[in-house]
LUMGU-409922 format. One line per field, with one value per residue (C-alpha): x, y, z; residue number from 1. Coordinates in nm, 4 decimals, m for minus. Layout:
<recs>
u: X ...
v: Y ...
w: Z ...
num: NUM ...
</recs>
This chain:
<recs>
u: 14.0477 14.0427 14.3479 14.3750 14.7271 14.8604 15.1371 15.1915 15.3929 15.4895 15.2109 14.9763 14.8130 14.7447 14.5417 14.3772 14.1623 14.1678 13.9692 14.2422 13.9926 14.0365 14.2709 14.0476 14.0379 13.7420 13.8481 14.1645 14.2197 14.4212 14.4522 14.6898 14.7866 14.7592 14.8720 14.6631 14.2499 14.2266 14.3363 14.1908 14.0280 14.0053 13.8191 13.7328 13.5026 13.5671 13.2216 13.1028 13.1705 13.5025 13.4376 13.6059 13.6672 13.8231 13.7883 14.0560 14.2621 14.5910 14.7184 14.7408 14.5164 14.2667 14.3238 14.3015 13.9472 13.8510 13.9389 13.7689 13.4996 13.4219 13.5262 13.1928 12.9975 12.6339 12.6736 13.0273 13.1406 13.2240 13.2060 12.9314 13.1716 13.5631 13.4977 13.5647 13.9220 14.1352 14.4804 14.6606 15.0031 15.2375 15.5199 15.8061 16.1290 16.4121 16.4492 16.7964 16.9654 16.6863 16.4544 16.5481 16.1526 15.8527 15.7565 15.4155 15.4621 15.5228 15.7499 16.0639 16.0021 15.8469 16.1966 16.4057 16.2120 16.2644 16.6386 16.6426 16.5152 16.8621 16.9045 16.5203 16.4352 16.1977 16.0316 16.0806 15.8681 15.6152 15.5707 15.5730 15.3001 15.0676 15.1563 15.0518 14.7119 14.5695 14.6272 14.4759 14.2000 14.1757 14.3899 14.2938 14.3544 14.7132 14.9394 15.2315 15.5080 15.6971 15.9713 16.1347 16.4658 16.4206 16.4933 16.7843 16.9483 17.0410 17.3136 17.6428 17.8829 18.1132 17.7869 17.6581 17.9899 18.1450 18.5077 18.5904 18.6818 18.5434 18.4413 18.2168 18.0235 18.0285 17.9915 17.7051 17.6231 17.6760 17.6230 17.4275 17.0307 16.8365 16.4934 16.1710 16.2509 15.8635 15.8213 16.1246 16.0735 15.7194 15.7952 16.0758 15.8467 15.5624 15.8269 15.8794 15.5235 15.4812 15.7490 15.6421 15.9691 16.1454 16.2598 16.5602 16.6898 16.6660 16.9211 16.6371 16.6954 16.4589 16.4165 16.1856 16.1918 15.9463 16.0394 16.2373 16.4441 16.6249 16.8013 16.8391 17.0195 16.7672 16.9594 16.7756 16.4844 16.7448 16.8055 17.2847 17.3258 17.1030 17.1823 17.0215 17.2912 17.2673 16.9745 16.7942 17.0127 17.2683 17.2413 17.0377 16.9982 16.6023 16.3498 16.4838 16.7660 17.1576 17.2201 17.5681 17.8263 18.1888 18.2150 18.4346 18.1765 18.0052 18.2784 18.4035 18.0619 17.9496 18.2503 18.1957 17.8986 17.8988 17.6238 17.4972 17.4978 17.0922 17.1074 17.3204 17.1256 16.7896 16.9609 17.1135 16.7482 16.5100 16.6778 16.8856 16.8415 16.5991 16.4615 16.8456 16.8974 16.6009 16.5246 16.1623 16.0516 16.1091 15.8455 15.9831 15.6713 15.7413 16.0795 15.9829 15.7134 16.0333 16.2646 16.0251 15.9589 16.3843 16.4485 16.8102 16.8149 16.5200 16.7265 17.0249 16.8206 16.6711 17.0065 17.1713 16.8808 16.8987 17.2649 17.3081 17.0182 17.1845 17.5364 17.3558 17.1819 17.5549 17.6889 17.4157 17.4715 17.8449 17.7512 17.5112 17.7180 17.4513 17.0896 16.7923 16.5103 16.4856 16.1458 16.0195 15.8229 15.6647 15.5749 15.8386 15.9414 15.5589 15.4908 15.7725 15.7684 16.0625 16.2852 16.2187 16.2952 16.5948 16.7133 16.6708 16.8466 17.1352 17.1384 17.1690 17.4819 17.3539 17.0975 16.8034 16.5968 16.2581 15.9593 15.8288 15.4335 15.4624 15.6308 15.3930 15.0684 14.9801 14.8397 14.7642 14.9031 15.2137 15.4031 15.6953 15.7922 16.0905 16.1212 16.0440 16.4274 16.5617 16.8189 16.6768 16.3147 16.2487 15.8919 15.6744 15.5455 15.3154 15.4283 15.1891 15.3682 15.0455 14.9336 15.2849 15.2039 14.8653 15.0100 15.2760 15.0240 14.7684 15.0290 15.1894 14.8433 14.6895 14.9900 14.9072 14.5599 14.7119
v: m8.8714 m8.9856 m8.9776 m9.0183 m9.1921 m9.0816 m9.3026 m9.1576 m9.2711 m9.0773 m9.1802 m9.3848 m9.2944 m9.5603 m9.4440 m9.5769 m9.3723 m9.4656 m9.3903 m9.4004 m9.4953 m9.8275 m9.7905 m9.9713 m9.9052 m9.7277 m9.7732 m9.8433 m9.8256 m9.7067 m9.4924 m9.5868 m9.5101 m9.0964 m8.8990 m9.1002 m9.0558 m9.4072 m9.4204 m9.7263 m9.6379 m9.9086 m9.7966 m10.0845 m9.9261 m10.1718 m10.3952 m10.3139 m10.4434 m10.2930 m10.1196 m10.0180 m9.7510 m9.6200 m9.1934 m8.9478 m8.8032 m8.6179 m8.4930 m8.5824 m8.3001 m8.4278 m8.7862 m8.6811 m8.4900 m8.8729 m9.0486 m8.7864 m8.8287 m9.1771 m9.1416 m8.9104 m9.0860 m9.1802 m9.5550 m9.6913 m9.3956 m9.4026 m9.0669 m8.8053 m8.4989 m8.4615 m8.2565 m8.5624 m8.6195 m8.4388 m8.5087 m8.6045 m8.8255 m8.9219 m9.1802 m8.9865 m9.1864 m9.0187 m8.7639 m8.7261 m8.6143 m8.3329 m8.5928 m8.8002 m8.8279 m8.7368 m8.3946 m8.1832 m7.9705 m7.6603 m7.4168 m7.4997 m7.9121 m7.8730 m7.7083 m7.9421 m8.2418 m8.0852 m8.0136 m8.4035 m8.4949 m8.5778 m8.8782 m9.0505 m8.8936 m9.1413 m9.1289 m8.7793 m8.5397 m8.7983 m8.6965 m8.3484 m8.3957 m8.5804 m8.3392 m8.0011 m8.2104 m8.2927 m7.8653 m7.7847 m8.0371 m7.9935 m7.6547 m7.6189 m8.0230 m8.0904 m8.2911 m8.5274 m8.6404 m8.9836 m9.0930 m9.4345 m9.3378 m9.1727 m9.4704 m9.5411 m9.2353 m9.3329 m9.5610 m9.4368 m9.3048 m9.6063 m9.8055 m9.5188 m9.3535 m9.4827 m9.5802 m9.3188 m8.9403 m8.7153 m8.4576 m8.6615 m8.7053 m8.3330 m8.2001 m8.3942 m8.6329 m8.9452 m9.1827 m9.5168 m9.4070 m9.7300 m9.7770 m9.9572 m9.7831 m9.7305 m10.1414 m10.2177 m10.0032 m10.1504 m10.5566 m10.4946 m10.3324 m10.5872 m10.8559 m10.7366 m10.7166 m11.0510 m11.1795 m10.9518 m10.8499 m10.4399 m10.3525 m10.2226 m10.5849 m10.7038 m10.7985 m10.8346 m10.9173 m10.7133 m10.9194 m10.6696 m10.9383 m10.8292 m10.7621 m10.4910 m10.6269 m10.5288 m10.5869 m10.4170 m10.4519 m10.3225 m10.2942 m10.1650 m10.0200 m9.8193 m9.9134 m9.9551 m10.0866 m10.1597 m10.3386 m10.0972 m9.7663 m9.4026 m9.5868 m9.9162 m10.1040 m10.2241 m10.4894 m10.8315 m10.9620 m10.8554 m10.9102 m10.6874 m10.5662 m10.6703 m10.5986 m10.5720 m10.5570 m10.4730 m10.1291 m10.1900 m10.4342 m10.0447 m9.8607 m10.2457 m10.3152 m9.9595 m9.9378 m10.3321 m10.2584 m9.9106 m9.8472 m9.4988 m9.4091 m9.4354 m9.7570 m9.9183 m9.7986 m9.9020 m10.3047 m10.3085 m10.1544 m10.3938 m10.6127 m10.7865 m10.9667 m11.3191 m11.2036 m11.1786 m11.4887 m11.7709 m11.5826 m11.6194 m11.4043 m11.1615 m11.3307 m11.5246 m11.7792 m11.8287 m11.9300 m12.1552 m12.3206 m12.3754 m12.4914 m12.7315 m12.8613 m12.9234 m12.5587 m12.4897 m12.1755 m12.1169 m12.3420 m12.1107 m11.7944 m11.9669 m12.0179 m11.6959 m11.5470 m11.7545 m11.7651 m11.3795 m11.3565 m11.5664 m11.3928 m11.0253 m11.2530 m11.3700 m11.0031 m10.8107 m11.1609 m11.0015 m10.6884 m10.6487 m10.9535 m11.2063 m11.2094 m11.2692 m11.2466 m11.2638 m11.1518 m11.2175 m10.9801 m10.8319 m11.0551 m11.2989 m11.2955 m11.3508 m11.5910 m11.8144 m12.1322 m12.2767 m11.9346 m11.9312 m12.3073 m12.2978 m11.9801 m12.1292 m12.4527 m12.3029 m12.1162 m12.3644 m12.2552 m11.9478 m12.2223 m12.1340 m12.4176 m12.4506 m12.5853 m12.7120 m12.7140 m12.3842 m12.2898 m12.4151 m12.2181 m11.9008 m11.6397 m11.2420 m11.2344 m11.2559 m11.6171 m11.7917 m12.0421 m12.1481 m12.4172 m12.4055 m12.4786 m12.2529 m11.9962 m11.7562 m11.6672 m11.6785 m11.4830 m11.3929 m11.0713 m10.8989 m10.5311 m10.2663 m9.8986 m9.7321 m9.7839 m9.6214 m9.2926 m9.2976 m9.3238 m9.0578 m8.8428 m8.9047 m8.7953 m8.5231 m8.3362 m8.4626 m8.2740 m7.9476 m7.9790 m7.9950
w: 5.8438 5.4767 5.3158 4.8888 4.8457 4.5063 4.2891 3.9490 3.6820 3.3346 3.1760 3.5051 3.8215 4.0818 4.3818 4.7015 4.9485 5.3150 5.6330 5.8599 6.1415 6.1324 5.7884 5.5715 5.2210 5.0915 4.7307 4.4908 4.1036 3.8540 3.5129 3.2304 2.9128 3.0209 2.7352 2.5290 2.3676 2.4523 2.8268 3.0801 3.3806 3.6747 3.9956 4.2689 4.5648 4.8686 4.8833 4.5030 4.1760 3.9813 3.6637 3.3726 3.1259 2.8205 2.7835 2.6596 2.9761 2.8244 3.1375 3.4771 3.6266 3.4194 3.5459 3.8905 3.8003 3.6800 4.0296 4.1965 3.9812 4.0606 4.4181 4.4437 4.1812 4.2784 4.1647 4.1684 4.4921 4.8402 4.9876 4.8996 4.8662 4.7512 5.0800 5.2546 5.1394 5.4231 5.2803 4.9510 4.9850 4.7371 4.6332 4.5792 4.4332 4.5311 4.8065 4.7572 5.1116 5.1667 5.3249 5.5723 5.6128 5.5022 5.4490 5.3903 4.9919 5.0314 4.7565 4.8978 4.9183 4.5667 4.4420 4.5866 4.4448 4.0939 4.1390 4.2166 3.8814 3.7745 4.0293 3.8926 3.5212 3.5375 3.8468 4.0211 3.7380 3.7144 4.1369 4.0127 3.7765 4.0462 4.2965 4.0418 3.9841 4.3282 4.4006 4.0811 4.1849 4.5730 4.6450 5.0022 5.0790 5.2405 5.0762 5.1808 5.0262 5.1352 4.9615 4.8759 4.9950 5.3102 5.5109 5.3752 5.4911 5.8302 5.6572 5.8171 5.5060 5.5019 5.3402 5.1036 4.9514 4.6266 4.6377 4.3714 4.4029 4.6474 4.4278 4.2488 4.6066 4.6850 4.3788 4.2149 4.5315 4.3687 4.6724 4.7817 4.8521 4.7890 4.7468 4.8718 5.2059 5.2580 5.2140 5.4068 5.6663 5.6975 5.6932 5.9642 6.2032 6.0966 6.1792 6.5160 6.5861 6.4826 6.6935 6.9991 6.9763 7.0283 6.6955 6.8446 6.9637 6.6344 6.3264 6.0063 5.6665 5.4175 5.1067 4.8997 4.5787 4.2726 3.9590 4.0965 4.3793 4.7078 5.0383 5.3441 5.6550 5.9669 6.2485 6.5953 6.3170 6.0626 5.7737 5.7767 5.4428 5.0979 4.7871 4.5372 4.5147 4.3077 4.1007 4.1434 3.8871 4.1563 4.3503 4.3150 3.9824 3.8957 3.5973 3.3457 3.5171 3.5387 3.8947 3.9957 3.7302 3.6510 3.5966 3.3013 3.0933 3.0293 2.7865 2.6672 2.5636 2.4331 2.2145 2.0718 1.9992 1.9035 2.1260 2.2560 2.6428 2.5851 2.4470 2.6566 2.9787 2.8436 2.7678 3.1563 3.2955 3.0519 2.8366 3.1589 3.4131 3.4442 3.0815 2.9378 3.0827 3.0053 2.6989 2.8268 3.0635 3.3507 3.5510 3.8016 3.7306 3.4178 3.5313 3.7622 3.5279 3.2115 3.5198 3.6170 3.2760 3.1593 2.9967 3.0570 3.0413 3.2137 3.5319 3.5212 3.5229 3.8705 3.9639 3.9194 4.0945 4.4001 4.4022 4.4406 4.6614 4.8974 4.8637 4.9717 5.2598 5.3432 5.3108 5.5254 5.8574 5.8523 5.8199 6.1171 6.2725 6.2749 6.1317 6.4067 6.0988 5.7248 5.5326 5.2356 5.0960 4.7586 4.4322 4.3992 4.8027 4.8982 4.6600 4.5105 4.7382 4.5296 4.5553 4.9588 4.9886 4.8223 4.9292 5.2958 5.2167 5.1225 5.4833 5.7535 5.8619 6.0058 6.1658 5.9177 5.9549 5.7152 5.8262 5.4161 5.5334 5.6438 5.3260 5.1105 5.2472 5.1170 5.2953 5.2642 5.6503 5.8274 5.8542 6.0069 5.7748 5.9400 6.2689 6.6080 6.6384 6.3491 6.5332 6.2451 6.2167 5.8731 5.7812 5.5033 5.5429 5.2832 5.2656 5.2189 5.0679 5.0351 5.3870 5.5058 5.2711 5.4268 5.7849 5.7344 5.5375 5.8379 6.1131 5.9449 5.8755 6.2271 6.3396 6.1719 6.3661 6.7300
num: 1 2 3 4 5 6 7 8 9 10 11 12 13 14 15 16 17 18 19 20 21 22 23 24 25 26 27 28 29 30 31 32 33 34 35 36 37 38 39 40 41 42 43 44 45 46 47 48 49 50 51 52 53 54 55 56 57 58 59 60 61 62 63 64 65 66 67 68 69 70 71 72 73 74 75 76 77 78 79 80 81 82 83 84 85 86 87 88 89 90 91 92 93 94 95 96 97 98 99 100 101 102 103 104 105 106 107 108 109 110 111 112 113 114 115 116 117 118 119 120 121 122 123 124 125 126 127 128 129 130 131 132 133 134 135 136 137 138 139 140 141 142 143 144 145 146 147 148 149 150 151 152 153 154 155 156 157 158 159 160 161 162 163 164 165 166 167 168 169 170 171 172 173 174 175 176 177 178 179 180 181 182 183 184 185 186 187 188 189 190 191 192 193 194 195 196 197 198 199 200 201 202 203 204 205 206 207 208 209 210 211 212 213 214 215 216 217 218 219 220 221 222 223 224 225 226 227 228 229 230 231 232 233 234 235 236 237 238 239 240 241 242 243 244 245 246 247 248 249 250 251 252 253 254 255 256 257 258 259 260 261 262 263 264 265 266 267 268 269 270 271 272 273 274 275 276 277 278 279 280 281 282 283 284 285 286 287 288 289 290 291 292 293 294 295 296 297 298 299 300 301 302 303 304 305 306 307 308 309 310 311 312 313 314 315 316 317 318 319 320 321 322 323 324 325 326 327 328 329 330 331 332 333 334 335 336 337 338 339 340 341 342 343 344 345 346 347 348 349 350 351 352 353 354 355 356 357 358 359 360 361 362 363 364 365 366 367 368 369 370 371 372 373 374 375 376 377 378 379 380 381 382 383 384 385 386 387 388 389 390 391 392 393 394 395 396 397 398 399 400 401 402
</recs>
């Protein structure tokens, strides 16, 4: 089965189309700046040269068209026929407490994905609008929906309710949900693999670190606590973002300030975090690189980074009463030796011991980086969301078959 994975964005569309096979990649690419008479096309056909395009797509269906397009194109394509594509799945934000998993579209997942707008403005109608354009463009193909938070909802309700009134919970379900539950769902079982290990005798450590950033607590393969909460601003401090904060700095600050509800959620979302801090960047990188050369600021950004990465690390060992494995995964996780060797320092006394050679190669595979001795296995894991939507969009519509 081929299977067109789908990621859209207010105003981008990143896709990948697999044969599911031997889940190789037939092609990948992306189309930004939608909306716009000058929007970027990117399509890279596995074994071919990438190529590059600027054409006026104003709409997603029309985007969509586009992808297809070059999918089937005589030159730059990899299947003869739009025929061949057997299922559509998407990246869906927030499922809210609906799904618990992922679900084939139909009217009634459609509606409740829209009455969850609220809880992702940003995220949620952009699914909408890549969901309307592969049926406009493939009506008769499938489609599957997976969402980022579905794997956070087997976290038992003393992790994912707010200490504040009840009625808040019941009445406009303002709760924990988390995200990256397709990548940390897919490390921990890679982890186990790796180790040879059942998932379900393992205590892991998620450490989904990009420029968006987030813990979870995998205990027996389900997800019992997350640092990210209603939205993705809680938890770890991230690129742009402030991560956890006293409540009160909001109304203090607002009324200082005189700032509007708007503006004051656009500085904590992008004008916090490692950015707010070195006054250089978001990029962790960067960081490193004005660290390394005596920028101040630059150092204490690193540190405040580190510092409350190792304080969720701390949090999630008592939680699940021990740790057994900690990944690294995404941008900064797979690729910051520095972070990792400090972060792993600074966690001996749960005996995390780090091997530095192994630190210090890079790899698009799995990796222990830690001792032969360490009493925690400490692993780099490269995660892979798209392959999950193309698994769960795979099974679900294999399913429909038998």
């Amino acid at each position: 089965m081929k299977v067109l994975v789908i990621n859209a964005g207010s105003s981008s569309l990143k896709y990948q189309l697999y044969d599911m096979k031997d889940e190789s990649v037939l092609a990948k690419g992306l189309v930004e700046r939608i909306g716009m008479d000058s929007s970027i096309v990117t399509h890279k056909p596995a074994g071919l040269a990438e190529v590059s395009e600027v054409s006026e797509i104003l709409e997603h269906t029309t985007a969509v068209r586009k992808v297809l397009s070059l999918l089937t194109d005589k030159e730059h394509g990899v299947i003869g026929s739009v025929d061949e594509i057997e299922a559509v799945g998407h990246r869906v934000v927030h499922g809210g407490e609906y799904f618990g998993e992922s679900a084939l579209v139909d009217g009634d997942v459609k509606t409740k994905i829209r009455q969850l707008f609220d809880l992702a403005p940003l995220h949620n109608p952009a699914s909408m609008m890549g969901i309307k354009a592969a049926e406009s463009n493939m009506p008769h193909v499938p489609q599957v929906v997976v969402f980022d938070t579905a794997f956070h909802q087997s976290m038992p309700e003393n992790a994912y309710l707010y200490a504040i009134p009840r009625v808040l919970y019941k009445k406009h379900k303002v709760r924990r949900y988390g995200a990256h539950g397709t990548s940390h769902e897919f490390v921990s079982k890679a982890a186990a693999e790796f180790l040879d290990r059942p998932i379900e005798e393992l205590k892991i450590i998620s450490c989904h670190i990009g420029n968006g950033a987030s813990l979870t607590a995998v205990q027996e393969g389900r997800s019992i606590d997350t640092s990210m909460g209603m939205t993705p601003l809680e938890g770890l401090m991230m690129g742009t973002r402030s991560g956890d904060l006293d409540p009160a700095i909001v109304p203090y600050v607002m009324n200082k300030e005189e700032l509007t509800v708007n503006e004051v959620n656009s500085m904590l979302n992008k004008h916090s975090g490692l950015l707010a801090i070195s006054g250089i960047s978001s990029d962790m990188r960067e960081i490193t690189e004005g660290m390394q050369k005596g920028d101040a600021n630059s150092k204490l950004a690193f540190e405040m980074y580190e510092y409350r990465l190792r304080k969720y690390i701390g949090s999630y060992a008592a939680v699940m009463n021990g740790v057994d494995v900690i990944v690294f995964t995404a941008g900064v996780g797979e690729n910051s030796v520095v972070l990792r060797k400090k972060v792993c320092e600074n966690l001996t006394y749960l005996g995390v011991e780090l091997d530095e050679e192994l630190n210090e190669i890079r790899s698009g595979e799995p990796r222990r980086i830690s001792t032969a001795n360490s009493k925690v296995q400490v692993l780099v894991v490269p995660t892979n969301e798209e392959l999950v939507i193309a698994r769960d969009t795979n099974r679900i519509v294999q399913g429909l078959k038998s």
